[in-house]
C-alpha positions, 0 to 999 in steps of 0.5 A: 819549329825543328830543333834546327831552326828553333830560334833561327830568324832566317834560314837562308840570307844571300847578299850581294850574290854573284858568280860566273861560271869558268869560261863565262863571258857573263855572269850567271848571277849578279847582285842576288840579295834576299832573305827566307825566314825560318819555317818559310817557302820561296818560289823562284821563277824566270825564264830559262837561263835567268839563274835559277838552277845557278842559285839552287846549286849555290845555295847547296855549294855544288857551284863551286865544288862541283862546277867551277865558278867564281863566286861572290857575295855571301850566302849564309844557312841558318845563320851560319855563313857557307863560304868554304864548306864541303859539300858533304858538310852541309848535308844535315842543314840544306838537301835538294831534288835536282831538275833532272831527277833520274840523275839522283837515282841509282839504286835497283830498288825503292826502298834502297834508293831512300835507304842509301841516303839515311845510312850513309847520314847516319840515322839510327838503323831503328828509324830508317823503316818508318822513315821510308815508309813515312816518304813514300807515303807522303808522295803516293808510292806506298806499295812501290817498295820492292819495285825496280826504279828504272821499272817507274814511269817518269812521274814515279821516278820524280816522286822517289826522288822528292821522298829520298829527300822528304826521308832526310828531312833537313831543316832546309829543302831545295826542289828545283822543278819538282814537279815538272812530270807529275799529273795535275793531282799529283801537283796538288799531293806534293805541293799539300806534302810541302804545306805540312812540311812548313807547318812542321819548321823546314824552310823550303825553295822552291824553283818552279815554272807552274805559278800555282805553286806561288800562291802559297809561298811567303816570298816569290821572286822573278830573277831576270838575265842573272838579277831580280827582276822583282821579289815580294808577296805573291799576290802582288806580283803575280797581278802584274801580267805584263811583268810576269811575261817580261820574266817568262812566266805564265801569269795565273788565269784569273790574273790574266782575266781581271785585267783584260776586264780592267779589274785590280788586286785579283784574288789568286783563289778562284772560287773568290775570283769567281765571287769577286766576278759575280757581285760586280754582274760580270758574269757569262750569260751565253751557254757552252758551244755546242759540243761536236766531235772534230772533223777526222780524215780517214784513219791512218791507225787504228787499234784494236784489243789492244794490251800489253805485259812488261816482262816482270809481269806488270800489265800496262794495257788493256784491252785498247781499241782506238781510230786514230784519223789524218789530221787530228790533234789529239791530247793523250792524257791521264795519271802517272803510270796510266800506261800512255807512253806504253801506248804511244810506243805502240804507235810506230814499232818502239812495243810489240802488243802482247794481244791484239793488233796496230795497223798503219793504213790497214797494215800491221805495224809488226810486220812492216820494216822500222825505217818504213814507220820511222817515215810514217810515225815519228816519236820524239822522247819525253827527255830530249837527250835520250834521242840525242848523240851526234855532234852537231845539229846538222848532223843530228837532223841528217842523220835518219834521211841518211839512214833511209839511203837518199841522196846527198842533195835530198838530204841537205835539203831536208835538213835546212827545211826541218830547222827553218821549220824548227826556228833553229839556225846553229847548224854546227853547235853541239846539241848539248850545248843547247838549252832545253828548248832547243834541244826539244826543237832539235828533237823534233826536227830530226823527225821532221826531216823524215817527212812523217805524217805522223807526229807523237811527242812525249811531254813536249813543253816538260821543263820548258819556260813559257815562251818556249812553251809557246814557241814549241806549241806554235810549232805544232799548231804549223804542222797540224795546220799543214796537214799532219797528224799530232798526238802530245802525251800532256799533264799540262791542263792549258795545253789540251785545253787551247791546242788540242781539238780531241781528248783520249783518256787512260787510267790503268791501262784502259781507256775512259774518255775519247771525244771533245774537249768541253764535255771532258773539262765539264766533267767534274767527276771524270776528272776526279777520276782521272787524277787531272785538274781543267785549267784554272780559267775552266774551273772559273768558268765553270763556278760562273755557269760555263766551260770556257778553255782560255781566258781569250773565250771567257773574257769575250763571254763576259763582255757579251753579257755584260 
């Protein structure tokens, strides 16, 4: 253990937590009580707005000192009640990563970003270079030293922001969504920093929607509307599928196929899934579907020799040539930083090509006017709020049919048929006073009110729980039926694999895969290539002698072969 916990039995004791924020009608939190042992993790999991983030920030005393609420019960760090203290003063026992990283980062430079926080906690000046180097290290940002952090990519930015934390190294460590915009290698690298982290006595909450992360974990708990709604040993918990979705969580795969197939106490680990599987004969005895490209309309863009330079020199593409047809749904995937957002801005004007061209039906897109591709290719940001400014829903869907000079009935009209499509009936609430689900929907309808034929979303189910997951992959899987062409930017594995009908790959600013989703998941080594992982039942699937892309497929594949 580290010299702060040695002899501490629990790092961190909530008894009887309640707080409601100022102006609430209802509580936040209400009658939290658990306990972390020292050198232990905790994963808390639930639905958006069931007191997740609530908790982290009373647990670092943000709330209240920095967001009005009143509090009660206890909370106690290493024994040691908090009730009282200053923010400031807790900063040697208790750090947090903030769900929204690029809140904490401020600094023009790496290496001063994680610098700014040893200085200023009084480290010796003689440890702070081993120390930086040690963080970034560990989250695979070694070389990144004198790079412009607004210059990452937002899985870079989240990996800085975990290291300025690991940096501090205090015995207890807050991530509230740590890894929300990091490719699936990613994950695996930042949950295995996490593992020695343990190992070496910090005690560890982790806030998460991925139940991948739990598997690990010595306590999970799903907090419910403000409650526990059930804590306890992971593997318990999490083969309760029903309980999970009550709680808004995806249940594992594997937990979700043993009990379609009635089977008890399923092994979190697949490879033991799988064996487990295969001694009682429920085994798949058909071969993959054969694999076809989808049927494409006529191209609506294309590229070709497509590249692209940032003005400090870094080269993002390379040499891109891509046809993209009307109607596809098509998953642009691959590591952080691979340059798929440099593509997708491509797409509709947002970039120039510093070499080769973009044409929209033949035309190229540099010379045609931005609110003609704004009508023809709509873009929704990754962060929801970067797109985000008027002051009431209406007024944000209005604003671009406005804008393109049509009359007052066409706008009106355009405005109620893109929320009906969304789901969202507040037309005169602030769009920031939305959760981010909402807002994610808000975003896409003020595109939708322009009629695009065309839809590119940036990361759309980020940060989302999953029934606003499904409620926004629901959305798509309407436009793409009604006609429109879809392309998401996506680590989720289980999104491309159940939604998407083509794949294209990048990696370093080139593209390495462009077809069918089966052949890319069988790919073992491509995927280890591509920094990405298949989702857990295609790895299952895979041990078993298939490539199934949900658990719907495979349980059905059991049954035919049982």
């Amino acid at each position: 253990m580290t010299r702060a916990t040695a002899g501490v039995a629990s790092a961190v004791t909530v008894r009887d937590l309640g707080c409601t924020y100022a102006g609430a009608t209802r509580p936040a939190l209400d009658g939290l009580t658990c306990e972390l042992p020292a050198g232990g993790l905790a994963v808390v999991m639930g639905a958006t707005g069931a007191g997740k983030s609530t908790l982290a920030r009373c647990l670092t005393r943000l709330v209240p000192c920095f967001l009005p609420a009143d509090l009660r019960g206890e909370i106690r760090l290493l024994g040691q009640p908090i009730d009282g203290a200053r923010v400031g003063a807790l900063a040697g026992t208790i750090g947090m990563v903030f769900q929204d990283f690029e809140a904490q980062l401020f600094s023009t430079d790496v290496t001063q970003e994680i610098v700014f926080g040893l200085e200023h906690t009084g480290v010796a000046p003689d440890q702070i270079p081993e120390r930086v180097t040690r963080a970034l290290a560990a989250v695979g940002l070694a070389g990144f030293e004198g790079r412009d952090p607004t210059t990452l990519s937002g899985g870079e930015k989240q990996r800085l922001a975990i290291a300025g934390l690991l940096a501090l190294r205090p015995p207890i460590m807050v991530l509230d969504e740590p890894t929300t915009d990091l490719d699936p290698t990613g994950r695996a690298e930042v949950f295995d920093v996490l593992g020695r982290l343990r190992a070496e006595g910090l005690s560890l909450v982790l806030i998460e929607h991925d139940t991948a992360a739990a598997a690990a974990a010595d306590l999970l708990v799903l907090l419910r509307d403000g409650r526990i709604a059930a804590s306890g040993a992971p593997a318990r918990l999490l083969a309760d599928v029903d309980a999970c979705l009550a709680a808004g969580v995806r249940p594992p795969d594997v937990c979700r196929v043993f009990a379609m197939l009635g089977l008890v106490e399923p092994p979190l680990d697949v490879t033991a899934a799988a064996e487990r599987l295969r001694a009682r004969g429920l085994v798949p005895r058909v071969s993959d579907e054969p694999v076809s490209r989808p049927a494409a309309g006529s191209a609506i863009i294309e590229m070709r020799g497509l590249g692209h330079r940032y003005p400090d020199g870094r080269r993002a593409l390379a040499d891109v040539s891509l046809s993209i047809g009307r109607g596809e749904f098509i998953a642009l995937v691959g590591p952080n930083g691979s340059g798929k957002t440099t593509l997708a801005k491509h797409l509709n004007g947002l970039l120039a090509p510093t070499e080769g061209r973009v044409t929209l039906e033949g035309r190229d897109v540099a010379g045609l006017p931005l609110e003609t591709l704004a009508q023809r290719v709509g873009y929704v940001f990754q962060d929801p709020d970067h797109q985000l400014f008027a002051a009431t829903v209406a007024e944000e869907v209005a604003f671009g049919p406005q804008n393109v000079g049509l009359p007052a009935a066409e706008v009106e009209a355009r405005v109620a048929e893109a929320l009906a499509a969304v789901e969202l009936r507040e037309r005169d609430a602030d769009p920031f006073l939305l959760d981010k689900g909402a807002r994610q929907r808000l975003a896409v309808a003020a595109i939708l009110a322009l009629r695009p034929d065309v839809l590119v979303l940036d990361e759309p189910t980020t940060g989302l729980d999953f029934r606003e997951q499904e409620r926004m992959l629901d959305l798509l899987d309407r436009l793409h039926a009604a006609g429109r062409t879809v392309i998401i930017i996506t680590h989720t594995p289980w999104v491309i694999a159940e939604h998407a009908r083509r794949v294209v790959l990048l990696k370093g600013g080139r593209i390495r895969y462009d077809g069918p989703l089966r052949p890319f998941f069988a790919d073992e080594g491509l995927a280890a290539e591509a920094a990405f992982r298949p989702p857990e039942v295609t790895r299952l699937g895979r041990l078993l002698g298939c490539t199934p892309l949900s658990v719907a497929e495979l349980v059905a594949w059991i049954g035919r072969g049982a």
